[in-house]
N, C-alpha and C positions, 0 to 999 in steps of 0.2 A: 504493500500500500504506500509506502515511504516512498520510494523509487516512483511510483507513478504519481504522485501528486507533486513530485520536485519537476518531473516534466511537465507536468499540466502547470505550476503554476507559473515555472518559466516560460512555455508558449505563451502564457496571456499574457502577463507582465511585458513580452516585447513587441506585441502585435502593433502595426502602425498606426491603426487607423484611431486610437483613444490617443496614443501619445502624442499625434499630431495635434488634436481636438482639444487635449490638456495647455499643450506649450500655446495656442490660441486664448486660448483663458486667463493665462498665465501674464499673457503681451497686453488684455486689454482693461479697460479703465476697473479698480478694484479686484486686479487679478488674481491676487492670491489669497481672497477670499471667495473668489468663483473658486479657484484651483484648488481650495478645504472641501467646500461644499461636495464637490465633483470627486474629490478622494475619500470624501469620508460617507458618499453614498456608493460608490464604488465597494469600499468596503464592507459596508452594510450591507450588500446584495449578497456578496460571497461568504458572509459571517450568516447569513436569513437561510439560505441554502444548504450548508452544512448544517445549522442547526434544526432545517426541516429533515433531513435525512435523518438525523441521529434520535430526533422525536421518534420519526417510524421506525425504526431499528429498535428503539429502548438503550441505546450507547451496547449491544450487544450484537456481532456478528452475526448473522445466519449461517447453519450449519455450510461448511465445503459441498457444491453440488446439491444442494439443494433449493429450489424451487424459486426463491430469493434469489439466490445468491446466483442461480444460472440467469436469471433474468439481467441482475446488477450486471453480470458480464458479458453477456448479450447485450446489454446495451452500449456498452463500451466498444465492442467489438463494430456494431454498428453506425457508431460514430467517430471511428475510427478509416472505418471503407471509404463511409461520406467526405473525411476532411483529403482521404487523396484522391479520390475522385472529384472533389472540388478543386485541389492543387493541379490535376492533370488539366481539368477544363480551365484554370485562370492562366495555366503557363500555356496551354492551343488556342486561347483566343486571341487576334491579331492585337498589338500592343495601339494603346488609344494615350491623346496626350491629356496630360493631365488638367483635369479644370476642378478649383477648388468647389466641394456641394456649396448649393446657396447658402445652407443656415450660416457659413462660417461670416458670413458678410454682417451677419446680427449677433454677433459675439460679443460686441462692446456692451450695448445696451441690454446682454441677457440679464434678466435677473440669478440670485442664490439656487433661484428653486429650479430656473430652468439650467443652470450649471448641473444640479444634482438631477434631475432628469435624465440630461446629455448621460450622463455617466451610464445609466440603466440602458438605455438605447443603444449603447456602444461596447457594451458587453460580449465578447466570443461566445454567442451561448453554447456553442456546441461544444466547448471546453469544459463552460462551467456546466454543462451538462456532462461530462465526462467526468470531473472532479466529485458530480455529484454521486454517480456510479461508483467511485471508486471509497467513498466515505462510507458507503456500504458497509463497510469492512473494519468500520474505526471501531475498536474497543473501547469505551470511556473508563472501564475500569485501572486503564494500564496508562500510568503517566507520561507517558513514549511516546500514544496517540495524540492527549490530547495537546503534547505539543508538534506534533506532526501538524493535525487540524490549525494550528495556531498559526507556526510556521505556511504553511498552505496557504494562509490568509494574505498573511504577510509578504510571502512571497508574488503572490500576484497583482500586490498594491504595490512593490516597489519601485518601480521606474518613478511613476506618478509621487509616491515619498520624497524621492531625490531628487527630483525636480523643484518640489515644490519647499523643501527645505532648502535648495541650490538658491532659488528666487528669492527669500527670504533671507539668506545667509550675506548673497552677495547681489546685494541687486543693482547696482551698478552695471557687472558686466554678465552677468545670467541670463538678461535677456537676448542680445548676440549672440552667444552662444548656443541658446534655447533655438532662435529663430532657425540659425547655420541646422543646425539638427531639423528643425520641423521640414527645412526645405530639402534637408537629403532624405526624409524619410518620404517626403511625396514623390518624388524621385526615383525610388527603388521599392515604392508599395509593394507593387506587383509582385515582385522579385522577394521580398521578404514575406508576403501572405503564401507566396506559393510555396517556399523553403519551409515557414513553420508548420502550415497546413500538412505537408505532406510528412514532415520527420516526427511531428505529432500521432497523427495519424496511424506510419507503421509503427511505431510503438505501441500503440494502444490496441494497433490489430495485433500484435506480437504479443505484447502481455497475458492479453486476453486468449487466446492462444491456448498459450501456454497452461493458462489458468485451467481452460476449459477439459484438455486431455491428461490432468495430470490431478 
């Protein structure tokens, strides 16, 4: 379970299209109070999730191969096919230039609440639907997991942390640098959705896998 949640939370934590949307937030008027709100509902979504799984569980695994538990990884396995067969289709569709989405034009004048919205909206679900599959499996009894789950959390808020402690820290020149980033990360969307989609992806078909004949 350890192993697969450090992959799940590192794909989300890099994926471009929130960090882009964050470093936006970050550049406009009151930004690093949009850029709380938006981390700290960020977090809330993946803290809501894990602890709706672990209600249904009881903080107690279901048996190996049972009924649960083949399903928990049948789902993983599923959403695992999905992410490279999404990476196959974004790297064979002809490459298109980049135009920033509308909303980003109304970013200054978002309000707290639509910061924290953004953040729900721009969530990997198939990820955090994968991490949710994988919590399946969390022990609450054993202090291991529940800083595994902890960790987990953490881990898929950090970019978004360091950024926005960066801006805070040093704000002078963190915006520059912020920017230089958001614009290579438009840049190389394509190319970074299709790399983590797909090394995600066989992972999680391979885990599962494994899980499933063993």
């Amino acid at each position: 379970m350890v192993v697969d949640l450090v992959v799940i939370g590192t794909a989300i934590t890099l994926g471009p299209l929130h960090n882009s949307a964050f470093i936006l937030l970050l550049a406009s008027h009151r930004g690093v109070r949009k850029g709380l709100a938006f981390l700290l509902s960020w977090l809330i979504n993946l803290v809501v999730v894990v602890a709706c799984i672990v209600l249904l569980t009881g903080g107690t695994p279901p048996v190996h191969h049972s009924t649960p538990s083949t399903a928990a990884v049948a789902a993983k396995l599923a959403i695992g096919v999905g992410l490279v067969l999404f990476s196959g289709y974004r790297h064979r569709r002809p490459p298109r230039p980049f135009r920033p989405p509308s909303w980003t034009g109304r970013v200054d004048n978002a309000s707290l609440g639509t910061a924290a919205a953004l953040a729900w909206l721009l969530q990997p679900w198939a990820l955090v639907g994968a991490g949710a599959a994988t919590v399946v499996d969390a022990d609450l009894s054993s202090l291991s997991d529940w800083f595994a789950l902890t960790g987990y959390c953490l881990l898929a808020t950090l970019s978004l942390l360091v950024m926005e402690m960066y801006t805070v820290w040093v704000p002078v020149g963190a915006q520059a640098r912020l920017n230089s980033l958001r614009t290579w990360l438009e840049h190389h969307q394509d190319q970074l959705i299709v790399t983590l989609s797909l090394l995600a992806g066989l992972w999680l078909m391979g885990s599962s896998i494994y899980a499933l004949v063993t």
